[in-house]
PDB file of N, CA, C and O in Angstrom:
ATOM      1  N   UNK A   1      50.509-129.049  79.091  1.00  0.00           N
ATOM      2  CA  UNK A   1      49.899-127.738  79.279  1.00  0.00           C
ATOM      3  C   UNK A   1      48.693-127.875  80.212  1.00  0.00           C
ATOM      4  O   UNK A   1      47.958-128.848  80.041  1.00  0.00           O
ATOM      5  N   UNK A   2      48.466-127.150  81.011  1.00  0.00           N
ATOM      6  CA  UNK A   2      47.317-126.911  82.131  1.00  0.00           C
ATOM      7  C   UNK A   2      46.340-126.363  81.374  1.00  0.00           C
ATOM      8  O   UNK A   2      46.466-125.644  80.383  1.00  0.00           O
ATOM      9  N   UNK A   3      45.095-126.852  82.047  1.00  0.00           N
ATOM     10  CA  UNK A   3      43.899-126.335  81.614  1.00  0.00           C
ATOM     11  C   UNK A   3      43.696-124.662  82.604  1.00  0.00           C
ATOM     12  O   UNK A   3      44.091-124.227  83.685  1.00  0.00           O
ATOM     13  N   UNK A   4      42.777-124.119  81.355  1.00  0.00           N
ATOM     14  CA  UNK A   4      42.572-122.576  82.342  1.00  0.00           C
ATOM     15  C   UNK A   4      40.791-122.465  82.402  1.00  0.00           C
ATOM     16  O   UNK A   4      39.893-122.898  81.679  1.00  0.00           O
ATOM     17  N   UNK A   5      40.841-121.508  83.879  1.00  0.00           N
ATOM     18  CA  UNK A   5      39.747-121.085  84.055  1.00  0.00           C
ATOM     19  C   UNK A   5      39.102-119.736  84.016  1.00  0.00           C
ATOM     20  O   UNK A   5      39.700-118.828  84.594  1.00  0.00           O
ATOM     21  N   UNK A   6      38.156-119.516  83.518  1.00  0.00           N
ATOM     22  CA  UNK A   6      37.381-118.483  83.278  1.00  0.00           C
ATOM     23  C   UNK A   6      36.220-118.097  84.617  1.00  0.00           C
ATOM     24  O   UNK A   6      35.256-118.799  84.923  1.00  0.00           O
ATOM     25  N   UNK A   7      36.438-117.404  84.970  1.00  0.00           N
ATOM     26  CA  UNK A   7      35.270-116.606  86.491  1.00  0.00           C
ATOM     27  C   UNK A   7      34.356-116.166  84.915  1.00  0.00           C
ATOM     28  O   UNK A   7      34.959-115.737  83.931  1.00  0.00           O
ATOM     29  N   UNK A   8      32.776-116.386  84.950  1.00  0.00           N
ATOM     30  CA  UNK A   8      31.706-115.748  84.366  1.00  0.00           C
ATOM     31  C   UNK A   8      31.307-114.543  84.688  1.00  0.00           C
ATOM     32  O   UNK A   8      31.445-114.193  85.860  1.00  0.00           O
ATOM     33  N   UNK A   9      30.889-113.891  83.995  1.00  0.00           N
ATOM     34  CA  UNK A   9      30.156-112.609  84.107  1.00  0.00           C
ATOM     35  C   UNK A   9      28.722-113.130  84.988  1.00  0.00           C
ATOM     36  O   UNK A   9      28.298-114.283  84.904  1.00  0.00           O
ATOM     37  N   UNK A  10      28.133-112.153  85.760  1.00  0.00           N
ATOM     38  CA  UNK A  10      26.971-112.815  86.105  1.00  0.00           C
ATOM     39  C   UNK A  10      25.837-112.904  85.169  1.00  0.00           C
ATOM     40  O   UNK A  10      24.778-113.450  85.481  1.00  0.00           O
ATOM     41  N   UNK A  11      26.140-112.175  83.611  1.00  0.00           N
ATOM     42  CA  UNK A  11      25.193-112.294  82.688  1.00  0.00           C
ATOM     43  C   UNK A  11      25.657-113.670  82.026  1.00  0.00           C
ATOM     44  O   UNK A  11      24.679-114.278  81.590  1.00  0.00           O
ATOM     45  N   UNK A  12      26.685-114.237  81.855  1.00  0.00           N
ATOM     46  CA  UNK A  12      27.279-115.310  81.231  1.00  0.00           C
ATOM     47  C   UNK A  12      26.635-116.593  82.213  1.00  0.00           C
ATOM     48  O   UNK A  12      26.312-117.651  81.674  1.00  0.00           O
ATOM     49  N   UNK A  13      26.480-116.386  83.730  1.00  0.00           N
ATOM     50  CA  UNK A  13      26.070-117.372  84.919  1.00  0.00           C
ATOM     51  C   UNK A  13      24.406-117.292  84.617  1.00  0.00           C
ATOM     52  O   UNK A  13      23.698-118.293  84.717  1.00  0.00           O
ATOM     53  N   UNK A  14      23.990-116.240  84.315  1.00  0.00           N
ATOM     54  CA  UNK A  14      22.333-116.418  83.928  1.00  0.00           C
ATOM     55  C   UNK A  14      22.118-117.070  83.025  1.00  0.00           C
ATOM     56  O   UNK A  14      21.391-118.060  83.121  1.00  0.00           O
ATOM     57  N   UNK A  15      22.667-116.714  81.935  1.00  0.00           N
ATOM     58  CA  UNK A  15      22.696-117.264  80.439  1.00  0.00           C
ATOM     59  C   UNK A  15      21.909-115.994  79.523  1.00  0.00           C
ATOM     60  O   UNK A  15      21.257-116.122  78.487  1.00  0.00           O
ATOM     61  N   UNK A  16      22.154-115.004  80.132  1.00  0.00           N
ATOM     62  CA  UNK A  16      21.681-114.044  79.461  1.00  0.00           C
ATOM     63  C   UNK A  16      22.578-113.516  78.116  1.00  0.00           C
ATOM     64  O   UNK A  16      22.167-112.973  77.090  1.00  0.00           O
ATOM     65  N   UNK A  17      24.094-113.919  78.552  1.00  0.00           N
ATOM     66  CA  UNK A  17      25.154-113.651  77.695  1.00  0.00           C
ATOM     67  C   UNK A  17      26.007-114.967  77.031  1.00  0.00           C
ATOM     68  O   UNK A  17      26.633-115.732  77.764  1.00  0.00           O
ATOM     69  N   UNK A  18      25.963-115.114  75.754  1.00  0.00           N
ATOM     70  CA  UNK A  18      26.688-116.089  75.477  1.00  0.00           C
ATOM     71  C   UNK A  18      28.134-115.410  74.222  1.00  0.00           C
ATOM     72  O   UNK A  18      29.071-116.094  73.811  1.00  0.00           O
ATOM     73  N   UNK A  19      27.991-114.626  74.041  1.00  0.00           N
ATOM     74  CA  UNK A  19      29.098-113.648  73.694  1.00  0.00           C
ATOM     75  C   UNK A  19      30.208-114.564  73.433  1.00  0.00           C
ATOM     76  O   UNK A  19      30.610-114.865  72.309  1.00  0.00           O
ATOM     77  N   UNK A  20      30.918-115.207  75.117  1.00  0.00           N
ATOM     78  CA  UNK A  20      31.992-115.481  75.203  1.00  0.00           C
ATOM     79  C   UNK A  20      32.049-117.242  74.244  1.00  0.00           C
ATOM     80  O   UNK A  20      32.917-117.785  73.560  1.00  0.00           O
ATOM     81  N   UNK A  21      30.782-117.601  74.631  1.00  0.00           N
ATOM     82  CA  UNK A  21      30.708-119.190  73.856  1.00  0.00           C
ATOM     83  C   UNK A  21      30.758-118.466  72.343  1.00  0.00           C
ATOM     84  O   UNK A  21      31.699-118.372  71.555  1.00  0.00           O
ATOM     85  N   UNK A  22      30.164-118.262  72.303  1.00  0.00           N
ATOM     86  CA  UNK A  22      29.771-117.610  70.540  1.00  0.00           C
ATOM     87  C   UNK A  22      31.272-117.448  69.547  1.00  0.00           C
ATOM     88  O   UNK A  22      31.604-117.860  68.435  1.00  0.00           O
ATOM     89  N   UNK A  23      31.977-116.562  70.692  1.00  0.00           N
ATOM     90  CA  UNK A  23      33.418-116.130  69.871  1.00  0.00           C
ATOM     91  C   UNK A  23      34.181-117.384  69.771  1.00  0.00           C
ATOM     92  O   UNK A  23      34.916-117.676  68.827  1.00  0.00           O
ATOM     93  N   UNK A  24      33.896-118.292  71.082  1.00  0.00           N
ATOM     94  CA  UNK A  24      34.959-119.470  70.716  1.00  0.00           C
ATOM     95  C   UNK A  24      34.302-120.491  70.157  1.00  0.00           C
ATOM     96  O   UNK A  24      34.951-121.524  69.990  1.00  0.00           O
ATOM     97  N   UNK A  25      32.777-120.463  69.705  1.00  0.00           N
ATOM     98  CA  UNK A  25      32.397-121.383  68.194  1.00  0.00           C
ATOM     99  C   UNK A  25      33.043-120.780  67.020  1.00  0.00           C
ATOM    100  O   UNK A  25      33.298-121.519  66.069  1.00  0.00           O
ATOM    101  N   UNK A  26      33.333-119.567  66.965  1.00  0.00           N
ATOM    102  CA  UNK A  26      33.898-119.205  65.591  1.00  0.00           C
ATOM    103  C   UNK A  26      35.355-119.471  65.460  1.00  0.00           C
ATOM    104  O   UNK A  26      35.869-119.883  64.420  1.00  0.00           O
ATOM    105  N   UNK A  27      36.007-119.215  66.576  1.00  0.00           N
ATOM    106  CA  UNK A  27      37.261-120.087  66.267  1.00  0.00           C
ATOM    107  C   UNK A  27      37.610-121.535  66.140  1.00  0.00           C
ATOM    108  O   UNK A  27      38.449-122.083  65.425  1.00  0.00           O
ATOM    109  N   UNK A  28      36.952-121.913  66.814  1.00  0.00           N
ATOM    110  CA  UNK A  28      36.749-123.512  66.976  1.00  0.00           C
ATOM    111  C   UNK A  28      37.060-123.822  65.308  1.00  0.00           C
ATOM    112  O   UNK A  28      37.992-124.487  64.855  1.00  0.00           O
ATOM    113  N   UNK A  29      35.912-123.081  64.509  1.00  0.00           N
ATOM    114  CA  UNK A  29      35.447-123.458  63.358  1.00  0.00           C
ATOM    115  C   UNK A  29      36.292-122.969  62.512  1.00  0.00           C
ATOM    116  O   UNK A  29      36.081-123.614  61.485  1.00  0.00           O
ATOM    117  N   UNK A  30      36.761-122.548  62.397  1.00  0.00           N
ATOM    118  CA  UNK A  30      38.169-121.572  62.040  1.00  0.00           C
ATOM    119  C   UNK A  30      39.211-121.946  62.215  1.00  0.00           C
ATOM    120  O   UNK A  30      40.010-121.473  61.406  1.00  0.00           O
ATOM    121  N   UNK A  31      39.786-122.863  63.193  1.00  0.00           N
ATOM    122  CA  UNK A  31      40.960-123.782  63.299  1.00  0.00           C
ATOM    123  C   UNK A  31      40.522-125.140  62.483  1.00  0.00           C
ATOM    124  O   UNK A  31      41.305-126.078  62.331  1.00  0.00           O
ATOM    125  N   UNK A  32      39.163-125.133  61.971  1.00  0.00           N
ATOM    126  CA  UNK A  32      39.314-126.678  61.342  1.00  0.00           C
ATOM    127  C   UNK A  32      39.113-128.087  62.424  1.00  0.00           C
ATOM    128  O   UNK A  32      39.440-129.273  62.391  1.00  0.00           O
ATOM    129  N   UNK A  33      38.259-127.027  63.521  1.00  0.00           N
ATOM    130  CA  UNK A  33      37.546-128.030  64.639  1.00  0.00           C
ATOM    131  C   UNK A  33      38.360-129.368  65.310  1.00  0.00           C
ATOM    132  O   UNK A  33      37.997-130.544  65.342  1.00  0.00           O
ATOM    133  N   UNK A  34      39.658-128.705  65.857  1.00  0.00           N
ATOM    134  CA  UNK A  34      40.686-129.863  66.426  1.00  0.00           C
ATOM    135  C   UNK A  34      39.922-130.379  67.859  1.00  0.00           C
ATOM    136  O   UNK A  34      39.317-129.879  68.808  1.00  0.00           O
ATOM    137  N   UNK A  35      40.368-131.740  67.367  1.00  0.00           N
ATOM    138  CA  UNK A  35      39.858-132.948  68.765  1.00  0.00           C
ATOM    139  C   UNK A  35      39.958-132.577  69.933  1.00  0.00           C
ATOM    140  O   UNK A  35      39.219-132.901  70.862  1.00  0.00           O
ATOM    141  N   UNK A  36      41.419-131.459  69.985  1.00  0.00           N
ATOM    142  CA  UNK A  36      41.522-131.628  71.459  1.00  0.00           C
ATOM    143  C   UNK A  36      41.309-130.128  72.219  1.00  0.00           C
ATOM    144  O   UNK A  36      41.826-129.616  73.212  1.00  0.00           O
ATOM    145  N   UNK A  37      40.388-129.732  71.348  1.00  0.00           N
ATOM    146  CA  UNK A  37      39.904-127.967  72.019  1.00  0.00           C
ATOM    147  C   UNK A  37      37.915-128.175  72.445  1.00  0.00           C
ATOM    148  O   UNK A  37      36.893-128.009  71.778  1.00  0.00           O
ATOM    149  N   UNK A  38      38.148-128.536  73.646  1.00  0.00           N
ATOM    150  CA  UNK A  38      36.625-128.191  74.393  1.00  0.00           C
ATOM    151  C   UNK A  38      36.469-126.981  75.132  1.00  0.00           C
ATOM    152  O   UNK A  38      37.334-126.557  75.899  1.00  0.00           O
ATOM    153  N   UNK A  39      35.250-126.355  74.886  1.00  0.00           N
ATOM    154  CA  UNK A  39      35.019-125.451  76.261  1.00  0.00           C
ATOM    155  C   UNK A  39      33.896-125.883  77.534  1.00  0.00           C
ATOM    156  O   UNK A  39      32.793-125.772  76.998  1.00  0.00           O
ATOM    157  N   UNK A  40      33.784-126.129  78.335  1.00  0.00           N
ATOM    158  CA  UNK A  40      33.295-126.350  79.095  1.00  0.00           C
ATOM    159  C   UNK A  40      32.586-125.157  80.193  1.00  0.00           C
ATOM    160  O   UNK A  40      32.625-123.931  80.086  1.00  0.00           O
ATOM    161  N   UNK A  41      31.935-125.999  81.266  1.00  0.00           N
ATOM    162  CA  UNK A  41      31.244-124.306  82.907  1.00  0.00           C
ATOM    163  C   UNK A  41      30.901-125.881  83.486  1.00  0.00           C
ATOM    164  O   UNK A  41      30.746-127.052  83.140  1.00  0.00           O
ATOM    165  N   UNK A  42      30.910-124.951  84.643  1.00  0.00           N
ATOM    166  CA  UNK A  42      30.135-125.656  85.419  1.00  0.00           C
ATOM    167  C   UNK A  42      28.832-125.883  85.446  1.00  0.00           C
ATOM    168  O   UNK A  42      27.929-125.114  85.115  1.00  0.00           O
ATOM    169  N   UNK A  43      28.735-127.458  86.038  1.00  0.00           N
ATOM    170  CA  UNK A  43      27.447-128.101  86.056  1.00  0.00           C
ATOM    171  C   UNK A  43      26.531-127.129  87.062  1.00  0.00           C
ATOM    172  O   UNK A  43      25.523-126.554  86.652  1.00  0.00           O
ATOM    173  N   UNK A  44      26.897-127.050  88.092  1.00  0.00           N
ATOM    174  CA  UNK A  44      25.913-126.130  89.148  1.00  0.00           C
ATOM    175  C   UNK A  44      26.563-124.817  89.024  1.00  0.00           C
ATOM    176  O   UNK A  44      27.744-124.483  89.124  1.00  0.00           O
ATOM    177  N   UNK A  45      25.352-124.074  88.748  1.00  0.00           N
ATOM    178  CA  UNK A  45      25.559-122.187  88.578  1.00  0.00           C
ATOM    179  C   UNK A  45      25.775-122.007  90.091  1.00  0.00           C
ATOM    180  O   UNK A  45      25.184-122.812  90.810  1.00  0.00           O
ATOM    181  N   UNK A  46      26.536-121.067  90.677  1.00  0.00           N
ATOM    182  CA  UNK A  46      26.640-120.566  91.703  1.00  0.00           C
ATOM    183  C   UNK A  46      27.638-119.369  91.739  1.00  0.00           C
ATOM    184  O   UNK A  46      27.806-118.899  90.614  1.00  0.00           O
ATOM    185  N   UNK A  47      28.394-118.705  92.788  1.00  0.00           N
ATOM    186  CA  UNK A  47      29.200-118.288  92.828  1.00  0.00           C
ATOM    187  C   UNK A  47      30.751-118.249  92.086  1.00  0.00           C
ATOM    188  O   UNK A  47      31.528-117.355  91.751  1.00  0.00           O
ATOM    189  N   UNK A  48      30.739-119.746  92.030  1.00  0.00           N
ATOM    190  CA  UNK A  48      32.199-119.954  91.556  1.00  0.00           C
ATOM    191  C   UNK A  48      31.741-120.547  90.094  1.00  0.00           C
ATOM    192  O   UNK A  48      32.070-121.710  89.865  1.00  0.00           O
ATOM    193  N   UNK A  49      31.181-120.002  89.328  1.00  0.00           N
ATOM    194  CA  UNK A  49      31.009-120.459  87.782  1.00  0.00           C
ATOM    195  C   UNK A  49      31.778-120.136  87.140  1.00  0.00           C
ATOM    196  O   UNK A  49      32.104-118.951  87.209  1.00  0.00           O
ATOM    197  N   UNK A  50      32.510-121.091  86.117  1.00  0.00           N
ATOM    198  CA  UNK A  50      33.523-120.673  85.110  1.00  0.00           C
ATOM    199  C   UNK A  50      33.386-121.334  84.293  1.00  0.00           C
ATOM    200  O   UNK A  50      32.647-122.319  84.289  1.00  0.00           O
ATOM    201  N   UNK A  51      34.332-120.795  83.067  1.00  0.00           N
ATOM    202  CA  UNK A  51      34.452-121.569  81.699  1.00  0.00           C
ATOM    203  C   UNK A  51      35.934-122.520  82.053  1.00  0.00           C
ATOM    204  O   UNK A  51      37.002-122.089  82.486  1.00  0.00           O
ATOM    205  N   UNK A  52      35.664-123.545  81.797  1.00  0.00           N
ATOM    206  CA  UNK A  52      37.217-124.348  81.549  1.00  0.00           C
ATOM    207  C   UNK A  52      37.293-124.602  80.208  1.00  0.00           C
ATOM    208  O   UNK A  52      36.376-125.039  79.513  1.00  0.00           O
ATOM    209  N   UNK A  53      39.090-124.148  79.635  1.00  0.00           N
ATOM    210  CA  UNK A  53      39.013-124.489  78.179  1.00  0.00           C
ATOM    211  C   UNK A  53      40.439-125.703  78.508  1.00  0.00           C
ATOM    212  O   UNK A  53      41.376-125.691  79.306  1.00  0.00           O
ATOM    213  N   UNK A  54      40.060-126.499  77.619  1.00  0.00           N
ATOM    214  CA  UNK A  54      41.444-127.597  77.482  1.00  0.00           C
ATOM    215  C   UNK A  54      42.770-126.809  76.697  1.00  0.00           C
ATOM    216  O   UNK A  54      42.972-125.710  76.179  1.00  0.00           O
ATOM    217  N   UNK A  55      43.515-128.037  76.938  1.00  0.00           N
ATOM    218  CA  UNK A  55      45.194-127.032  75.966  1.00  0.00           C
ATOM    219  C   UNK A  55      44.839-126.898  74.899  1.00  0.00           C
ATOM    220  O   UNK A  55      45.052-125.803  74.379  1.00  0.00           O
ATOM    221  N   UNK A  56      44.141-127.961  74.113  1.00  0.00           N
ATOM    222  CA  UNK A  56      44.102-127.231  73.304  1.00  0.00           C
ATOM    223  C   UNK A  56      42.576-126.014  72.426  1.00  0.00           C
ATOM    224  O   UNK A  56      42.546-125.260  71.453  1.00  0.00           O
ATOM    225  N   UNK A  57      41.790-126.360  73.246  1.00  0.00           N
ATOM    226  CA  UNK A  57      40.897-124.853  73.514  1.00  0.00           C
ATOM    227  C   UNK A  57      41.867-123.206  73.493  1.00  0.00           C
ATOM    228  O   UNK A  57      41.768-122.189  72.806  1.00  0.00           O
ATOM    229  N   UNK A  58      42.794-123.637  74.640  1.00  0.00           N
ATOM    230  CA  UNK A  58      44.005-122.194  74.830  1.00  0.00           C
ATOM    231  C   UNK A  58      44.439-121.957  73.526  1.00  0.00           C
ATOM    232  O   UNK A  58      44.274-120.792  73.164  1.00  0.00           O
ATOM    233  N   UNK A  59      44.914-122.666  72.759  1.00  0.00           N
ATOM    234  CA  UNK A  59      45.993-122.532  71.767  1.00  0.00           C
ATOM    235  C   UNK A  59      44.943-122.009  70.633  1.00  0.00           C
ATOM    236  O   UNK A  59      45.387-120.965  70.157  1.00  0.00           O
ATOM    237  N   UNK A  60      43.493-122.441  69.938  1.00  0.00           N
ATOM    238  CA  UNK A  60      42.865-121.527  69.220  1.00  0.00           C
ATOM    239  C   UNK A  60      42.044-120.194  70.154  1.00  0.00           C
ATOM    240  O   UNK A  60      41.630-119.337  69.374  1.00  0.00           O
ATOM    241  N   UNK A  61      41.862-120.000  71.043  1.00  0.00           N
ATOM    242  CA  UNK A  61      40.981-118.991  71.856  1.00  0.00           C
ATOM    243  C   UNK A  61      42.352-117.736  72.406  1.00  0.00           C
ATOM    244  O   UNK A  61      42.224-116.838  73.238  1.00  0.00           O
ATOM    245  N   UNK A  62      43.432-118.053  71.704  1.00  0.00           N
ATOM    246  CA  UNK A  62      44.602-117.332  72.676  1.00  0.00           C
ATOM    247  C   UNK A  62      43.903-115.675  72.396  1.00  0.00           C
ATOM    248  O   UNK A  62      44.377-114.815  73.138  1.00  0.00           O
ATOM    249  N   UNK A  63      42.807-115.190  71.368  1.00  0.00           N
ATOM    250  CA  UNK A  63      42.873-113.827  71.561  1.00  0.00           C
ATOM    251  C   UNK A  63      41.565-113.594  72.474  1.00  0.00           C
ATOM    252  O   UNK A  63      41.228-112.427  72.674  1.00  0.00           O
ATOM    253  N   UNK A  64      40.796-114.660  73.047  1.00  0.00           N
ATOM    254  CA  UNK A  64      39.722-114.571  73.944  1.00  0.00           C
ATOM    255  C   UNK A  64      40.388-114.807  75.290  1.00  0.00           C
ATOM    256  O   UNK A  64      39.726-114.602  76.307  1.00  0.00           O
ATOM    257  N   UNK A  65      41.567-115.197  75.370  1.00  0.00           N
ATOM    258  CA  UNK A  65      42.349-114.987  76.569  1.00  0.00           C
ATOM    259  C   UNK A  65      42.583-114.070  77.390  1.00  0.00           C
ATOM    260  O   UNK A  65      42.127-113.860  78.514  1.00  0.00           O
ATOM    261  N   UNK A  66      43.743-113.221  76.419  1.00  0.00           N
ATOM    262  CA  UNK A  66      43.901-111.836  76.537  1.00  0.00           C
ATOM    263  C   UNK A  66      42.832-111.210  76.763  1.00  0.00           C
ATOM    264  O   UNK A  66      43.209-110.400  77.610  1.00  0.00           O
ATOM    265  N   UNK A  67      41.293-110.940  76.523  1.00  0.00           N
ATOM    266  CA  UNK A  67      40.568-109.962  77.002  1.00  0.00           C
ATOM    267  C   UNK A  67      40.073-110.574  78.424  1.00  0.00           C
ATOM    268  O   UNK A  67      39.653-109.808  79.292  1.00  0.00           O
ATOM    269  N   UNK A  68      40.129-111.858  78.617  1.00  0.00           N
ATOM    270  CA  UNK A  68      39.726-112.386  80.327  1.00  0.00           C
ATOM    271  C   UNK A  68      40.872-112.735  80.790  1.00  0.00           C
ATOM    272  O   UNK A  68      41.822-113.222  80.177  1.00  0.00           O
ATOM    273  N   UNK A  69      40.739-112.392  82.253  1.00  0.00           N
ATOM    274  CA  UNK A  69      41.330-113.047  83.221  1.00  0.00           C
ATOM    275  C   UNK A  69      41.273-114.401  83.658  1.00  0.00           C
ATOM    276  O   UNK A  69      40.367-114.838  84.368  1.00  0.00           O
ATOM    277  N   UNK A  70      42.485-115.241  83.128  1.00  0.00           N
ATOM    278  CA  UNK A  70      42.308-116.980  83.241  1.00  0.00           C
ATOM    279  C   UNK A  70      43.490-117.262  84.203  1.00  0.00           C
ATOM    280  O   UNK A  70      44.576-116.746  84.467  1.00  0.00           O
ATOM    281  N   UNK A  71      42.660-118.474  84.652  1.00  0.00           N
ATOM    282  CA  UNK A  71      43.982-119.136  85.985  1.00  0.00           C
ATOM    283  C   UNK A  71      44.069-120.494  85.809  1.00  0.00           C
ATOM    284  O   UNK A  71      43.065-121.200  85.711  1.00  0.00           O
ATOM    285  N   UNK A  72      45.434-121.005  85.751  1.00  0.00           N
ATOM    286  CA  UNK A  72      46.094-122.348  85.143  1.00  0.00           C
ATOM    287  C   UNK A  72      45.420-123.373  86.124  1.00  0.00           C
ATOM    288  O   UNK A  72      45.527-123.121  87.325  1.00  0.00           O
ATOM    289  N   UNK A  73      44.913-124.212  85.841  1.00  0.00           N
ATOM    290  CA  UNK A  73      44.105-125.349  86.737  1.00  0.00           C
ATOM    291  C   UNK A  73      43.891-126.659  86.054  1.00  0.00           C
ATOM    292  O   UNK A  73      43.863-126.823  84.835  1.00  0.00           O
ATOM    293  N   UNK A  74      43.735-127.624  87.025  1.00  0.00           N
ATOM    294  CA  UNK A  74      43.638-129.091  86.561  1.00  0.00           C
ATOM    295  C   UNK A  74      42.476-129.501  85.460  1.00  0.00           C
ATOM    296  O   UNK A  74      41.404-128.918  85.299  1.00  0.00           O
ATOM    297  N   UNK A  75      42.825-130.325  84.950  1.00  0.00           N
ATOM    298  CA  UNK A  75      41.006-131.172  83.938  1.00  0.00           C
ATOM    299  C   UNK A  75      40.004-131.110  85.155  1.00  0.00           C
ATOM    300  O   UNK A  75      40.226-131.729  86.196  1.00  0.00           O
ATOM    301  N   UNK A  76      39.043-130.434  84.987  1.00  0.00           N
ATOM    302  CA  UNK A  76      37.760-130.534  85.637  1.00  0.00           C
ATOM    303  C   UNK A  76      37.552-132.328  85.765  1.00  0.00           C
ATOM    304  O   UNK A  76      38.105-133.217  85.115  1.00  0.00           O
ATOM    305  N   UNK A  77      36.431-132.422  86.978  1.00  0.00           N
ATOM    306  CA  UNK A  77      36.097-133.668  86.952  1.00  0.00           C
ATOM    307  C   UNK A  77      34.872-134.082  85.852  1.00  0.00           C
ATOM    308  O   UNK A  77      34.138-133.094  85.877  1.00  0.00           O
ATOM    309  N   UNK A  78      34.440-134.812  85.141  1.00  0.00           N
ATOM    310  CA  UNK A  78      32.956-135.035  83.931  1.00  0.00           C
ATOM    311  C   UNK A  78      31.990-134.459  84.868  1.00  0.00           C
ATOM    312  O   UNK A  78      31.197-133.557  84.597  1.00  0.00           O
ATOM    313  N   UNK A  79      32.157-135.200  86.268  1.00  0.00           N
ATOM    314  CA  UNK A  79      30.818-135.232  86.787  1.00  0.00           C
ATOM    315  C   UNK A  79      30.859-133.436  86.994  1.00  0.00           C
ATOM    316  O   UNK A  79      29.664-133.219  86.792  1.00  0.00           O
ATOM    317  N   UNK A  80      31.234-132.593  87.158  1.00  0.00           N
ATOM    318  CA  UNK A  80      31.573-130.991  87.688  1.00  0.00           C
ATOM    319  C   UNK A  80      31.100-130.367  86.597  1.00  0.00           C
ATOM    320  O   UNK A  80      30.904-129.187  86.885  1.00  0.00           O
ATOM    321  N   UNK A  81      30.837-130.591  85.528  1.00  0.00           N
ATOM    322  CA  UNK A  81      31.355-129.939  83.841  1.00  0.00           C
ATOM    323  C   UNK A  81      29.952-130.245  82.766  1.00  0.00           C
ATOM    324  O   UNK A  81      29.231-131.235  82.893  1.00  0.00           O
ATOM    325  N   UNK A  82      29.807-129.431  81.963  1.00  0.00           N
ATOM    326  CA  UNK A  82      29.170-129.513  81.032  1.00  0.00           C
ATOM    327  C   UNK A  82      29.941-129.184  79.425  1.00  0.00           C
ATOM    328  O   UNK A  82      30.531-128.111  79.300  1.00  0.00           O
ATOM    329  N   UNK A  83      29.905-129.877  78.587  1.00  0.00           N
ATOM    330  CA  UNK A  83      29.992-129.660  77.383  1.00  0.00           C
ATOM    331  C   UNK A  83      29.910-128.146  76.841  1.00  0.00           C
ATOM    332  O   UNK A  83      28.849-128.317  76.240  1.00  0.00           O
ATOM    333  N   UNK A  84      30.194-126.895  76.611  1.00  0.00           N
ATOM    334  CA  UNK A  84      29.422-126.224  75.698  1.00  0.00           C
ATOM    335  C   UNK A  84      29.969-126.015  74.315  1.00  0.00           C
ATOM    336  O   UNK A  84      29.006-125.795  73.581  1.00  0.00           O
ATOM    337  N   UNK A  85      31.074-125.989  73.650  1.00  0.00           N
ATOM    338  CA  UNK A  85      31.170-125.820  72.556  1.00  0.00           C
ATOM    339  C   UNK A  85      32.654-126.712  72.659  1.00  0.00           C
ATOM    340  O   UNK A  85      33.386-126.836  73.642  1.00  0.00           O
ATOM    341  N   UNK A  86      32.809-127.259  71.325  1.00  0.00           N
ATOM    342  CA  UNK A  86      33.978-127.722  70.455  1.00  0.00           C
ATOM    343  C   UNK A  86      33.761-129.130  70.678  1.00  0.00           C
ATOM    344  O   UNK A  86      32.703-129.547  71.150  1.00  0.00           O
ATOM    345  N   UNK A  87      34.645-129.819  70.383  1.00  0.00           N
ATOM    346  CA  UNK A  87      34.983-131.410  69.902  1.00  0.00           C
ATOM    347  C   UNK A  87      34.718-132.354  70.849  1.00  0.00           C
ATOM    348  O   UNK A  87      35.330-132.574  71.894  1.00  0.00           O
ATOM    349  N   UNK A  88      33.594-132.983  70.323  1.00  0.00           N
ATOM    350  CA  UNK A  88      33.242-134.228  71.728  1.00  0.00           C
ATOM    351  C   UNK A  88      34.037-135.114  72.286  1.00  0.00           C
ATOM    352  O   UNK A  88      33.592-135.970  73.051  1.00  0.00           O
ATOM    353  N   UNK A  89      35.063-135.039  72.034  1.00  0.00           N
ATOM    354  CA  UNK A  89      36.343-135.921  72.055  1.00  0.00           C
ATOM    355  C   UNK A  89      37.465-135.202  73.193  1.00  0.00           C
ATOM    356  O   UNK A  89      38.540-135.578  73.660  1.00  0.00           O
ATOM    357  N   UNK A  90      36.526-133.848  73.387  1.00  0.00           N
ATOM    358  CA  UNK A  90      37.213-132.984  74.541  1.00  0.00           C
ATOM    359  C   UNK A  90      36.765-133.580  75.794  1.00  0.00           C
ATOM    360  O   UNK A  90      37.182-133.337  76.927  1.00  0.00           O
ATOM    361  N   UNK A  91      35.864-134.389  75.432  1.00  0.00           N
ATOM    362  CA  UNK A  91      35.220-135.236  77.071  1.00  0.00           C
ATOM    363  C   UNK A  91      36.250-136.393  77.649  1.00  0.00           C
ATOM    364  O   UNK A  91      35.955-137.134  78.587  1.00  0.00           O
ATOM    365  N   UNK A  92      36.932-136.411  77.262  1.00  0.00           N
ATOM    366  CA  UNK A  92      38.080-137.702  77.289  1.00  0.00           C
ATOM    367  C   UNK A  92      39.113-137.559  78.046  1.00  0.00           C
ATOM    368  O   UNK A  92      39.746-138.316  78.784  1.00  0.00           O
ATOM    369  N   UNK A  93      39.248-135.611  77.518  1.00  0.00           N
ATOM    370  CA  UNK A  93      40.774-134.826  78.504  1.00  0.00           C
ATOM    371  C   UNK A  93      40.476-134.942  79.980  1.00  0.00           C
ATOM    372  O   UNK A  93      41.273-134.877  80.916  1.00  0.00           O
ATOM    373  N   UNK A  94      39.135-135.130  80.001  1.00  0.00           N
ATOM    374  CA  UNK A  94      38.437-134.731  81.631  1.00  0.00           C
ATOM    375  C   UNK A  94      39.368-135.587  82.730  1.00  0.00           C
ATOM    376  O   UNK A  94      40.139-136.527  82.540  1.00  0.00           O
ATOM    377  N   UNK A  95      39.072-135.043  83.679  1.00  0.00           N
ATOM    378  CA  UNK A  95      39.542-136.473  84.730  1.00  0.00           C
ATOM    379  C   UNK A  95      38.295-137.119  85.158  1.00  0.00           C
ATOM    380  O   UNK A  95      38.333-138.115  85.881  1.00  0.00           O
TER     381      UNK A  95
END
């Protein structure tokens, strides 16, 4: 399964909005916190800021899907990426 990407709100790129992290700590926590669901953004804010979720991020977040527009894309590189919510063990899927 491909990893997907999330385009930010520009309140989500400020950090004014964390809404979208927030909903997928509660699922996270709610699936019983599986190894292989990270969410990730990019390291440098700019234009092209997004959330990357791993496969298995997709498979508990599938109803935070449906309300964004996501596009099927490779494991981010570590160095590109920051951690923000789920299983530290999601650092591993990276390339």
């Amino acid at each position: 399964m491909s990893w997907a990407s999330i385009k930010m709100t520009e309140q989500e790129a400020m950090g004014i909005s964390t809404d979208f992290v927030d909903a997928f700590e509660k699922l996270f926590i709610s699936a019983r916190k599986p190894r292989d669901a990270a969410l990730f953004c990019s390291r440098e804010l700019g234009p092209d800021d997004a959330f990357f979720l791993s496969p298995g991020a997709q498979k508990i977040a599938a109803s935070l899907l449906a309300l964004r527009p996501a596009t099927k894309c490779k494991a981010p590189s570590k160095k590109d990426v920051i951690l923000l919510a789920g299983h530290d063990d999601g650092i591993a899927l990276l390339r």
